[in-house]
C-alpha positions in Angstrom: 0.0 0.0 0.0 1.2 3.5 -0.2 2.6 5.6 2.4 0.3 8.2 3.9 1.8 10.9 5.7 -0.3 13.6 7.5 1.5 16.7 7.8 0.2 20.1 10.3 2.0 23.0 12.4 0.8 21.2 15.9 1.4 16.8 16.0 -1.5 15.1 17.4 1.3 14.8 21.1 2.7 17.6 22.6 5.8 18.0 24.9 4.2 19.0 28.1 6.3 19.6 31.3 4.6 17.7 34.8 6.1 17.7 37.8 9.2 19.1 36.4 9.7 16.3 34.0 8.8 16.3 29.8 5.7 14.1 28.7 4.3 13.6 25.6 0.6 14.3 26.0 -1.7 12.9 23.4 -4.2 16.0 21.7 -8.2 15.3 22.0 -8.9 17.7 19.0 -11.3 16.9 16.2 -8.3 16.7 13.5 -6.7 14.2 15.7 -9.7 12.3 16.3 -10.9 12.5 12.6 -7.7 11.1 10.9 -7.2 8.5 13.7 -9.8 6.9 12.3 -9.1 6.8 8.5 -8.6 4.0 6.4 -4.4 3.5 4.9 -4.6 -0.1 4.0 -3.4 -1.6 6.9 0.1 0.9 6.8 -0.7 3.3 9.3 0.0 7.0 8.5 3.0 8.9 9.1 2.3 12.4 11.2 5.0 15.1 10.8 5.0 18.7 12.5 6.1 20.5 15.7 5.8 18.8 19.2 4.8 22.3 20.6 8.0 22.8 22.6 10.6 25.3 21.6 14.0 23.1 20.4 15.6 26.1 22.9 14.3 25.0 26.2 15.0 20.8 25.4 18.8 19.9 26.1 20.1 17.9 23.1 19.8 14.7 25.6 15.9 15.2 26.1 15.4 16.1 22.6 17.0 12.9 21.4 14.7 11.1 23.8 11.6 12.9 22.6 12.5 12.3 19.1 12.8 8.6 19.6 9.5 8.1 21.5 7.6 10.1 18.7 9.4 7.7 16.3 8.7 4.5 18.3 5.2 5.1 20.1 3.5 7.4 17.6 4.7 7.0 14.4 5.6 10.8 14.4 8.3 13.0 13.2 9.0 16.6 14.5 10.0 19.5 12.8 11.9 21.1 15.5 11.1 25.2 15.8 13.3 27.9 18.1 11.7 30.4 20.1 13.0 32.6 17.2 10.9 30.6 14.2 8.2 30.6 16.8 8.3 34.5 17.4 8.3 35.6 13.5 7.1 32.3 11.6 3.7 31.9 14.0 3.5 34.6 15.7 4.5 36.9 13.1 3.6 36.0 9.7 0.5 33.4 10.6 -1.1 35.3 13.2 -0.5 38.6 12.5 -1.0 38.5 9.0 -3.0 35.5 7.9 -5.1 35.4 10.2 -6.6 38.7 10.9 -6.7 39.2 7.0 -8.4 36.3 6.2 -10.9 36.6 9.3 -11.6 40.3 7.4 -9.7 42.3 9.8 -7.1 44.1 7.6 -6.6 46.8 9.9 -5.0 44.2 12.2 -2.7 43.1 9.9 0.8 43.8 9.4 3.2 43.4 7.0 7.0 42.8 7.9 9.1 41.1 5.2 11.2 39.6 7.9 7.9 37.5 8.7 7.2 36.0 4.9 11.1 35.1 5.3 10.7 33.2 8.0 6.9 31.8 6.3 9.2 30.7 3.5 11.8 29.0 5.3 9.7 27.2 7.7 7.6 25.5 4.7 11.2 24.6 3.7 12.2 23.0 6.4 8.8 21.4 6.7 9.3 19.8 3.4 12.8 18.8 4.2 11.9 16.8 7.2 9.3 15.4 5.3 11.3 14.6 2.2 13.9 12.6 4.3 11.1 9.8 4.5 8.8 10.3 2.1 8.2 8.0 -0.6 7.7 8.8 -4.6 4.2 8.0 -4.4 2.7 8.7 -1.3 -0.3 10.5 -0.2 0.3 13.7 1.8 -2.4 15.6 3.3 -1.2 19.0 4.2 -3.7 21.2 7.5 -3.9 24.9 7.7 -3.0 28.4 6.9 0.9 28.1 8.5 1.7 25.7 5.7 0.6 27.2 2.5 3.7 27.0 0.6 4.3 23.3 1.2 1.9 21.3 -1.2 4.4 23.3 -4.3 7.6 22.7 -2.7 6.3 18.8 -2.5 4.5 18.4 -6.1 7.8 20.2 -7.2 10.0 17.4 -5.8 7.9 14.3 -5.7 5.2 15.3 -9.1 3.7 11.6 -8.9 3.0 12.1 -5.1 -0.7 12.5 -4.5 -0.9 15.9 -2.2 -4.2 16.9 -0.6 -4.4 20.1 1.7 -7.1 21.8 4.1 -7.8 25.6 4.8 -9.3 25.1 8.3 -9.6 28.8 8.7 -11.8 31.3 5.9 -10.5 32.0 2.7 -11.4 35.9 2.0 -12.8 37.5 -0.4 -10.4 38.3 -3.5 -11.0 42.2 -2.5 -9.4 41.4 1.0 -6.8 38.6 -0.4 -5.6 40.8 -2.7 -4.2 43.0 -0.6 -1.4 40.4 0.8 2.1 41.2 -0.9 2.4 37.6 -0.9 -0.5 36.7 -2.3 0.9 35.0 -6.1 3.4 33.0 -4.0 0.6 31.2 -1.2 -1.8 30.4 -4.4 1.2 29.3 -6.3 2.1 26.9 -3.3 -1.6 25.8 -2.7 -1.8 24.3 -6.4 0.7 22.1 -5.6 -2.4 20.2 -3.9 -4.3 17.7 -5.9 -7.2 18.3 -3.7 -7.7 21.7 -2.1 -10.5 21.4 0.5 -12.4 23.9 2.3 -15.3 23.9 5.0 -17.6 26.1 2.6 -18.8 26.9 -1.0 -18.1 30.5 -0.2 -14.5 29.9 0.9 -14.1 27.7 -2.4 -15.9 30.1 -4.5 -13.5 32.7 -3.0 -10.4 31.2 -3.8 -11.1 29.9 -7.0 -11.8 33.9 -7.9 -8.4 34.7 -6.5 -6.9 32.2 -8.6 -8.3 33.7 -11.8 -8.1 37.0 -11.2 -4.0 36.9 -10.2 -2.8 33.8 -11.5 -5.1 33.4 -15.0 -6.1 30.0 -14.1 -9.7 29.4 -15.3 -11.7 26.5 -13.4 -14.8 24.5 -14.6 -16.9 22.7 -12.0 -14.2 22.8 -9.6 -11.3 21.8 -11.4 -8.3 24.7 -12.0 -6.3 23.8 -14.8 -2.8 25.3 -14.0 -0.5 25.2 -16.6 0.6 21.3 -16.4 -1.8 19.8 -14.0 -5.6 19.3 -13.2 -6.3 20.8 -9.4 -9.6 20.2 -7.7 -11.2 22.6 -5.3 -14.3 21.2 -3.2 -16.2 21.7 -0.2 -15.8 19.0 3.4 -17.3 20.5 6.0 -15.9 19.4 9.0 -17.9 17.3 11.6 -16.8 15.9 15.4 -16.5 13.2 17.3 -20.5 12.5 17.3 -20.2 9.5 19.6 -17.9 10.8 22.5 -20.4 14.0 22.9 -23.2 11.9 22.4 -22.6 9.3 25.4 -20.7 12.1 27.4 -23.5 12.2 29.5 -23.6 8.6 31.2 -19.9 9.2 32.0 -19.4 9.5 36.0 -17.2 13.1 35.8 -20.3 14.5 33.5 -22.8 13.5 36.3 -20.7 15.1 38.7 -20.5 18.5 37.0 -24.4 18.3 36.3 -24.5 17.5 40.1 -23.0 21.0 40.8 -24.4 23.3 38.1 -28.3 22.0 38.0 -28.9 23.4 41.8 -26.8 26.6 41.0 -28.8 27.6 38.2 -32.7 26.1 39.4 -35.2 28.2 37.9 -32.8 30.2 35.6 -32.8 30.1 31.8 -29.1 29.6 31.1 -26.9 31.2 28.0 -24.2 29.7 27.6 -21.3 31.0 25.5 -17.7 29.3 24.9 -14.8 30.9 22.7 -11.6 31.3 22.9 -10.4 35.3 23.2 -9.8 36.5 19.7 -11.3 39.8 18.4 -12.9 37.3 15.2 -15.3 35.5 17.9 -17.4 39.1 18.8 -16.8 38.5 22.5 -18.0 42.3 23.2 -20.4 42.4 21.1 -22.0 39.4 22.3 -22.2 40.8 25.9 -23.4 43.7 24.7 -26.3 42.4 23.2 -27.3 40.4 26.2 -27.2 43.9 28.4 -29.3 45.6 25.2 -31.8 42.4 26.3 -32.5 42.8 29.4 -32.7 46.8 28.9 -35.5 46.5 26.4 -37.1 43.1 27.8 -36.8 43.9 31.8 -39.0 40.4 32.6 -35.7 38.4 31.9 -33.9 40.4 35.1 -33.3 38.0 38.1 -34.7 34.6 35.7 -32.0 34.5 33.0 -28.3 34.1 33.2 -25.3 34.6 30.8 -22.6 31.9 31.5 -19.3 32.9 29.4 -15.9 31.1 29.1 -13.3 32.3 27.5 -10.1 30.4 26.8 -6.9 32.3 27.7 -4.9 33.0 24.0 -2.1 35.3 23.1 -1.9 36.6 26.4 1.1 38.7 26.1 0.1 40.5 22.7 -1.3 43.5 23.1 -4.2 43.5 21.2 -5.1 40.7 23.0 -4.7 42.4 26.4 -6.8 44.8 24.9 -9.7 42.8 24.2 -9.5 40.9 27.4 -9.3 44.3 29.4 -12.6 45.3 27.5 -14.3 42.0 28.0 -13.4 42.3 31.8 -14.6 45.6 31.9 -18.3 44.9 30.2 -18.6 41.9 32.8 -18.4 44.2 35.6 -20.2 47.0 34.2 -23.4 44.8 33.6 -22.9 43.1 36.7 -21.9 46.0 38.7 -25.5 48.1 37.6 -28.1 45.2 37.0 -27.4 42.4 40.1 -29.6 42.1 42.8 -29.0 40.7 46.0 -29.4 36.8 44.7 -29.0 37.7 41.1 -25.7 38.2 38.9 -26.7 38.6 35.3 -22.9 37.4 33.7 -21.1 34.5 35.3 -17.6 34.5 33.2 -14.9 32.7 33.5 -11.4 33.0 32.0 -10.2 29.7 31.7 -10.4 26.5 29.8 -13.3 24.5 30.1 -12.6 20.3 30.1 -14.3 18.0 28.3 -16.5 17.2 31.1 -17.0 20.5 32.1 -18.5 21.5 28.6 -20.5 18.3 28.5 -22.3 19.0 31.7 -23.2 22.8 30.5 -24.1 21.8 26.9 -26.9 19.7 28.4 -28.2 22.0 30.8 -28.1 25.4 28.7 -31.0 26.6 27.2 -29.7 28.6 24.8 -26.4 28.1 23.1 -24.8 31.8 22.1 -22.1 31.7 18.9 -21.9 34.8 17.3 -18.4 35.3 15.9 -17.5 37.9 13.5 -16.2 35.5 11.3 -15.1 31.6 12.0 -13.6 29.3 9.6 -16.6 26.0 11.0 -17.2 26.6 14.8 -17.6 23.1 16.4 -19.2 23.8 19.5 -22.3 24.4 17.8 -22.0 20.9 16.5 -20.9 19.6 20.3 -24.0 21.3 21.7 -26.1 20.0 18.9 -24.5 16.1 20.1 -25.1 16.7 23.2 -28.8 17.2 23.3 -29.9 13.9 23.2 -33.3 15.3 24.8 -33.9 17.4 21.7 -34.2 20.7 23.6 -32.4 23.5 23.5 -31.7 26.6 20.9 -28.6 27.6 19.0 -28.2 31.0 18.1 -25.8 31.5 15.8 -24.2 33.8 13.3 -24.6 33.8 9.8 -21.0 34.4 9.3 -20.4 31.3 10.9 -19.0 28.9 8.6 -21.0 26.1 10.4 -24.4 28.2 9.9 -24.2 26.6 6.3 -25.2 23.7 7.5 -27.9 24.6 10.2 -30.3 26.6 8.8 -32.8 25.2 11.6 -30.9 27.6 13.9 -31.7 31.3 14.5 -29.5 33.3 12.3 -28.2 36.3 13.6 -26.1 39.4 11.8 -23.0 39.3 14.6 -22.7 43.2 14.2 -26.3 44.0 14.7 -26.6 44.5 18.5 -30.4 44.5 18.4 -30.6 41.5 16.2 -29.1 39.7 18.4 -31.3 40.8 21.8 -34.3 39.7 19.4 -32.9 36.7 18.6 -32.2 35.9 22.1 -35.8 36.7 23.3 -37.2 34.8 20.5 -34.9 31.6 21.8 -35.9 31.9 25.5 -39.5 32.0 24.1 -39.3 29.4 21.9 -41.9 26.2 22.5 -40.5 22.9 23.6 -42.2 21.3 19.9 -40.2 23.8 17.8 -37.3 22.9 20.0 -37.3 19.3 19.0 -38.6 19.9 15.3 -35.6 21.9 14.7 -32.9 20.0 17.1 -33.9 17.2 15.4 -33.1 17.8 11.9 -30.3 19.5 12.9 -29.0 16.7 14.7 -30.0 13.5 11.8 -28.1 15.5 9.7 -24.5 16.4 11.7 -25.0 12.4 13.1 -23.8 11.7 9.5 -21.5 14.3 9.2 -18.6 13.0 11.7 -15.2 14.1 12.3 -14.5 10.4 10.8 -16.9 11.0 7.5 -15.1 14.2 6.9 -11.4 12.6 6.6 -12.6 9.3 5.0 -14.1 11.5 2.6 -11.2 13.8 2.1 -8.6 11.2 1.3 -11.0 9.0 -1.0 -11.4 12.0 -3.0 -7.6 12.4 -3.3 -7.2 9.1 -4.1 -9.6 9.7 -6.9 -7.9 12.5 -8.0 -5.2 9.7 -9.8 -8.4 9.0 -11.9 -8.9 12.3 -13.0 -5.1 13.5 -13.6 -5.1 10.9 -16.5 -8.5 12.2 -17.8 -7.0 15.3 -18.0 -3.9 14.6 -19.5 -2.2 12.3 -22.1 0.5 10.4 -21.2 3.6 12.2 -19.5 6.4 12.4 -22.1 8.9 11.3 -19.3 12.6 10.7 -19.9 11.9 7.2 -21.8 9.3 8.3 -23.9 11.3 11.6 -25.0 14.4 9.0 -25.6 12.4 6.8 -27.8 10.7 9.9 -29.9 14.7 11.3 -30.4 15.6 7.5 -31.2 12.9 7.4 -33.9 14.0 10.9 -34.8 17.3 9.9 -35.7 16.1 7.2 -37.5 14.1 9.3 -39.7 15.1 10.3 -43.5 12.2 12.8 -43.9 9.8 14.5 -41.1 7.7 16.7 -40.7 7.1 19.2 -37.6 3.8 20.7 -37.2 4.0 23.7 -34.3 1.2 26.1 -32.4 2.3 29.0 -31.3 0.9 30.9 -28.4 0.8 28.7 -25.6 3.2 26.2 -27.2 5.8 28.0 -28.6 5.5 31.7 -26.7 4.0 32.0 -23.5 0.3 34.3 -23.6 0.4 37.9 -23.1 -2.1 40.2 -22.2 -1.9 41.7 -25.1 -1.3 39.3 -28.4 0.8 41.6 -29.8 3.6 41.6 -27.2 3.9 37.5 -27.8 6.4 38.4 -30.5 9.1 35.5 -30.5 12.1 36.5 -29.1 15.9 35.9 -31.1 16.9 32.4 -29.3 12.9 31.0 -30.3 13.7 32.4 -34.1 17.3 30.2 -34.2 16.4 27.7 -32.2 13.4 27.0 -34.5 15.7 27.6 -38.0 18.2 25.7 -36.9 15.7 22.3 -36.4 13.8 23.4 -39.9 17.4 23.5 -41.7 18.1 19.6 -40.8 18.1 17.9 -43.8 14.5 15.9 -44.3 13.0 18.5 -42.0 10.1 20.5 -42.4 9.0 23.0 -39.8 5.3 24.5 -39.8 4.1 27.1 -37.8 0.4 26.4 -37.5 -1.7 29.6 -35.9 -4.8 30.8 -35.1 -2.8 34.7 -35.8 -3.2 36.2 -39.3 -1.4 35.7 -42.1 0.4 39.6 -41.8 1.5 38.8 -38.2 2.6 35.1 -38.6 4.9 36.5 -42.0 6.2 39.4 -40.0 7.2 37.5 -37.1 8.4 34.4 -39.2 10.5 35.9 -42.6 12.1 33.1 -43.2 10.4 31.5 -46.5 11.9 28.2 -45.7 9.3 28.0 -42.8 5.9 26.8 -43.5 2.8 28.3 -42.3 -0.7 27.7 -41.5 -2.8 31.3 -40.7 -6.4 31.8 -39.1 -6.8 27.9 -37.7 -6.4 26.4 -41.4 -7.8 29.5 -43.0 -4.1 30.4 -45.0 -1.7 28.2 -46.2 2.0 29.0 -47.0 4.6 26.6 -48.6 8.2 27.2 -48.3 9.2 30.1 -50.9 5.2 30.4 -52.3 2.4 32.7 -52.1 -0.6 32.1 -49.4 -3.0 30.0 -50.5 -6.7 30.7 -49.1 -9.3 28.0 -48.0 -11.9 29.7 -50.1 -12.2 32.7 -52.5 -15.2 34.7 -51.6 -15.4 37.1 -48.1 -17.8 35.8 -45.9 -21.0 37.1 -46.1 -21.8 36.3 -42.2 -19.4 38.8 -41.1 -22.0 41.2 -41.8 -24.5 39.8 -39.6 -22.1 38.5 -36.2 -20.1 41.6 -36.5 -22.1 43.8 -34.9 -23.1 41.0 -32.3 -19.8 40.1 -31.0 -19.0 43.8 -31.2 -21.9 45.4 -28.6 -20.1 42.4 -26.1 -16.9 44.5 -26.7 -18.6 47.5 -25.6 -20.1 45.8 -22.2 -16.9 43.9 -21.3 -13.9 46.0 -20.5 -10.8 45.0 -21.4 -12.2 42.8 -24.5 -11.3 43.3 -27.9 -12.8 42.0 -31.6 -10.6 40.7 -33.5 -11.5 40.3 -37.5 -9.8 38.2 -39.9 -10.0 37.2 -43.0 -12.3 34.2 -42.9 -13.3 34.5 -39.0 -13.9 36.8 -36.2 -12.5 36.6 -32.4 -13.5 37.7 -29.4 -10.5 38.4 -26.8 -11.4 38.9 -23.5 -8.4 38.0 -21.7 -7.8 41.0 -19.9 -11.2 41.2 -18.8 -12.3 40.9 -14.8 -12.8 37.4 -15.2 -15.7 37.0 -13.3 -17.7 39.5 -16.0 -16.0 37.7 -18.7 -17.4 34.6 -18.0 -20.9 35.9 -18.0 -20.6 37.2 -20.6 -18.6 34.5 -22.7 -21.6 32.2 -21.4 -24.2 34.9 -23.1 -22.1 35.1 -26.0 -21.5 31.6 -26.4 -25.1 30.8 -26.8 -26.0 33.4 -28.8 -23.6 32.7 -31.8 -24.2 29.1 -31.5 -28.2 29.9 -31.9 -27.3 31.9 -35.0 -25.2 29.9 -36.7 -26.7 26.9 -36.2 -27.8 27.0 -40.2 -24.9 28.7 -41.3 -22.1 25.8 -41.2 -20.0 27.8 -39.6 -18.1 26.7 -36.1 -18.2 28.6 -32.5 -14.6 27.9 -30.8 -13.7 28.3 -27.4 -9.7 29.4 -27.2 -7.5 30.3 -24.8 -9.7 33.7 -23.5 -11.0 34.0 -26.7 -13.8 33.2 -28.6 -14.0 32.5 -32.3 -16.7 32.1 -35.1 -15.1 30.6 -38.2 -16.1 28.1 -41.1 -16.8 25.0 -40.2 -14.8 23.3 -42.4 -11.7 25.9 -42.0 -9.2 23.9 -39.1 -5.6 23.0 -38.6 -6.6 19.6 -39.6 -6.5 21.2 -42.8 -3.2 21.9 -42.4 -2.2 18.3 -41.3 -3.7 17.1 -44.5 -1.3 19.6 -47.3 1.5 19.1 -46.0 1.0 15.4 -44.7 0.1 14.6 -48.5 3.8 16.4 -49.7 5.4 13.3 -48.3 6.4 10.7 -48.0 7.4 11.0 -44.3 8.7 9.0 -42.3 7.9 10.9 -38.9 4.8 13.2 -38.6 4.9 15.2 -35.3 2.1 17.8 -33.7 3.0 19.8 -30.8 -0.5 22.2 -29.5 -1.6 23.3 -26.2 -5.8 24.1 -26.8 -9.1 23.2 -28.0 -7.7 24.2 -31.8 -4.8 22.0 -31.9 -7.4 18.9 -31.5 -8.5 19.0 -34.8 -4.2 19.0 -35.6 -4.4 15.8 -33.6 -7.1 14.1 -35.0 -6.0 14.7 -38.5 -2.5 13.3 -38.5 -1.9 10.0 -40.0 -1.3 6.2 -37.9 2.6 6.8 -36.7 2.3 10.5 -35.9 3.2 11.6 -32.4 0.9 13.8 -31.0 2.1 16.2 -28.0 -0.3 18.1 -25.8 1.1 21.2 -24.0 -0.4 21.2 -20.7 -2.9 19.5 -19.1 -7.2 19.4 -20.5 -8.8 16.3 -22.5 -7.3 15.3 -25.4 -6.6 13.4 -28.1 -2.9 13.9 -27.9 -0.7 11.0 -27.4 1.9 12.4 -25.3 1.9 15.8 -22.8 4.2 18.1 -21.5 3.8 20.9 -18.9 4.6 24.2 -20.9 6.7 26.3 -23.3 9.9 25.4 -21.6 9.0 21.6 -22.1 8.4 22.6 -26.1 11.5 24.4 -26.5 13.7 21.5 -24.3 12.1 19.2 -26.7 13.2 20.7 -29.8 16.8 21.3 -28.2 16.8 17.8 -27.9 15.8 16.7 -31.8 18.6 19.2 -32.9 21.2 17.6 -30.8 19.8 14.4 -31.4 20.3 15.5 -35.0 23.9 16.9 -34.9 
């Protein structure tokens, strides 16, 4: 079976000191829990990240020892971090820029290049702790936001590894993403992932924007194609541990709590609300709301109570003190102007709440409070929801939420809106026991499903199924063999013939068309393999016949113009696939035209025999509306007209039907004999070049998309290392 490594800043053990002596102390989080429980084929996985423990404050004796128990009792590997990678890599660069950015909080965030450094080099040393023992095809599933850079710096050293990663936090907006420095290099390192998984369509739908609008990579039903790979984006919400909240309550620790909190709060209504401090959970504005209740709704003083714990986080950084010190302050205000003598409207406490602990309160609250500004999931909904076994209860929750997705049956509050929340509040205190259960129960048949367990089994079974998919997308990978045999054959050869796109194959794509112009080394390099003796080069294009000539002079070259539309042989005039002008233009012209006008940044192209929309420096998002309205439109009209609607590389075309580079396959494949055909394309255009070429050819596609190539390689560099290799093979 193959290896399985998980990979995440935090191990599922961490180094704790007790009693003055270092223990490895196993984690009872849900990621821990969840990928416990996967299936590997009998291997069990590999975990690799830091044992939460600065390598400063272990002596080299301890750390050895450490090291070796990770190894021998937990199948773990640590990635050891100083104080110093602790204080800019984490501290700096993931908290305080990461993750107030992507929780929409940009005027939290900093920007110190000494923090993406140390980003940078911690993915490196990430990956070379896990290259040490990873195997050529393994599956690696990458966690979270520190550890964006890694699934690149793998798929760039292991390409036939199968590499999954999780955002476990929100993915902004591309109007707040944008604003990162950084922000090409963390989407560059994400699509090193086969499988890029998030807890919500929005996030997805988020990123996938992102991707087009700064990298140029268009997606269809999930699926980014980069320039020599498939990537799939999709959505895995993720669940808990259903069971262990389910049967908390028979456990004897559970019983006890209940044992001390049920007399304390007889005949209150109890709130309870559990976070830990960060200024994305709306601590303050959550208290608030509760005073702006009983303010406005005076019958809940002296019968309702608001129980809030708040983990301790980030203790030393200011902002945090900040928020603390205003949370602190609120508490006592409210409590300070609205207790009676046997009455205290806020119980809080500042400290974490155990297992038990929680499990006791979820099944004696009333009302479950969760309004955070913005939160990637939020599981304690979900643990509440497990909890209830009586169906009773009412979550309140904010729509913001990522979690509120999937509980519509909640109330839904707007986190800012102070008196939306009061309201909501009343209306959950007020709401009938029948409601209770109607909505706890569909709530809770459908999360009972939706485990911590589910969520990774599902995961990795759609990474393994990403194999599957690669090799849809793609033709066979012209690896080192199959490049070997082509030169062999090559060699061999007395005559051949070498048919050649040109944007996207030969020339990378530039904004604008007329900047692809081919530079001096492209001109020689493609002489010098047209000169060999036997050898015919074509250049076959969807450009014009005026650019192709002016870019390629040389009359020994052969060229094919407008996708089949012109044909040039060596030393002769153009030859045209028909006489007359097409009487269509008249007609689409002014269609595709008035699209110009209502997409900025798009451009009409006429040629001789066809007409093509650019939109390629168009916002993307308006493109594709409007490519989609477009699209339909033309093919509606021309559905009489035997003419062809042709989806390019961000463009659009309307040509004759029966004008294609096939037709260019078929002139100059009928000058031979030859005794080597080979096509070299990288779009939808060049598969009617594929199709066309006689039994023998070899057909290359570049980059990845279906195809009825033979062979692929990854890009332009590939192309031009390929023909460097049939001239040397040659010489």
């Amino acid at each position: 079976m193959n290896q399985t490594i998980f990979v995440s800043n935090r191990l599922t053990v961490s180094v704790q000191k007790e009693e003055g002596e270092l223990r490895l102390v196993p984690s009872v989080g849900g990621l821990a829990t969840g990928l416990s429980s996967v299936s590997t084929g009998g291997r069990p996985p590999l975990w690799v990240g830091w044992s939460g423990i600065a390598r400063d404050d272990l002596p080299q004796k301890e750390y050895r020892r450490i090291q070796e128990e990770l190894r021998q009792n937990h199948n773990a590997i640590e990635v050891p971090l100083s104080q110093e990678d602790l204080d800019l890599f984490y501290s700096g660069f993931c908290n305080d820029t990461i993750w107030p950015l992507f929780h929409y909080f940009p005027t939290y965030t900093e920007y110190v290049s000494k923090t993406w450094k140390a980003y940078q080099d911690i993915n490196q040393r990430f990956f070379d702790v896990l290259a040490q023992v990873m195997e050529e095809d393994a599956t690696v599933w990458v966690h979270d936001y520190q550890l964006m850079l890694l699934p690149g710096l793998i798929k760039k050293e292991f390409p036939h590894a199968q590499v999954g990663f999780f955002l476990h936090i929100p993915f902004p907006s591309f109007e707040m993403f944008r604003l990162l420095p950084s922000r090409e290099a963390i989407l560059e390192g994400l699509l090193g992932a086969d499988l890029i998984g998030f807890h919500t369509y929005d996030y997805a739908r988020h990123f996938l924007s992102s991707v087009r609008r700064l990298l140029g990579f268009d997606h269809s039903m999930g699926i980014i194609r980069t320039r020599n790979r498939a990537v799939k984006v999709d959505v895995f919400p993720m669940g808990i541990d259903w069971e262990r909240f389910l049967s908390a309550g028979e456990l004897p620790a559970v019983k006890d709590v209940r044992g001390m909190i049920d007399p304390r709060y007889a005949g209150q209504k109890l709130i309870l609300s559990v976070d830990r401090l960060d200024y994305s959970k709306g601590i303050p504005t959550r208290i608030r709301a509760f005073r702006r209740l009983l303010e406005e709704y005076p019958q809940y003083i002296g019968v309702v109570t608001l129980l809030i714990i708040v983990s301790p986080s980030r203790e030393s950084v200011p902002r945090y003190m900040e928020l603390k010190r205003e949370v602190d302050e609120l508490v006592s205000d409210i409590n300070g102007r609205m207790s009676t003598l046997n009455w205290v409207p806020i119980h809080y406490q500042y400290q974490t709440a155990s297992f038990e602990e929680l499990s006791a309160l979820y099944r004696r609250a009333d009302v479950l409070l969760v309004t955070p500004l913005r939160d990637g999931m939020n599981l304690i909904a979900k643990e509440y929801l497990a909890a209830r076994t009586d169906e009773q209860g009412v979550l309140v929750l904010s729509e913001t939420a990522g979690v509120a997705r999937e509980l519509s049956e909640a109330i839904l509050v707007n986190p800012s809106d102070l008196d939306g929340i009061a309201c909501a509040i009343k209306t959950a205190l007020e709401q009938p026991r029948e409601e209770q259960n109607q909505n706890m129960r569909a709530m809770r048949n459908r999360l009972q499903r939706l485990t911590v367990q589910y969520w990774a089994q599902e995961f990795l079974d759609k990474l393994a199924e990403m194999q599957q998919l690669q090799a849809e997308h793609r033709a066979t990978p012209m690896d080192d063999a199959a490049l070997e045999q082509l030169c062999k054959r090559w060699k061999q050869s007395g005559t051949a013939l070498l048919l050649l796109d040109y944007d996207g194959t030969l020339m990378r794509f530039r904004s604008k068309p007329h900047q692809a112009k081919p530079d001096e080394d492209l001109l020689r390099l493609i002489a010098d393999v047209n000169r060999l003796p036997g050898v015919q080069v074509v250049i076959s294009s969807g450009r014009d016949r005026a650019n192709l000539q002016a870019w390629f002079p040389d009359d020994s070259l052969a060229l094919g113009a407008g996708h089949g539309a012109w044909i040039r042989d060596p030393g002769k005039e153009w030859q045209a696939a028909m006489v007359q002008v097409p009487e269509w233009k008249v007609m689409i012209t002014p269609i595709m035209q008035r699209m110009v006008d209502r997409t900025p940044g798009s451009f009409l192209e006429e040629k001789d025999f066809s007409l093509a929309w650019h939109y390629r420096n168009s916002e993307p998002e308006l493109a594709n509306v409007r490519l989609a309205e477009l699209r339909e439109t033309l093919i509606s009209l021309t559905n009489n007209l035997e003419l062809s609607v042709l989806d390019g590389n961000r463009v659009l075309e309307v040509k004759p039907a029966n004008v294609h580079k096939g037709r260019v396959v078929h002139h100059f494949a009928e000058q031979g004999p030859w005794d080597l055909i080979i096509a070299v394309g990288d779009d939808a255009t060049d598969e009617h070049m594929f199709t066309a070429l006689p039994e023998g050819a070899v057909s290359i596609k570049v980059g990845v998309g279906a195809t009825d190539a033979l062979y692929s390689i990854d890009g332009v560099e590939e192309v031009h290392r390929l023909l460097r290799r049939l001239l040397a093979t040659t010489v």
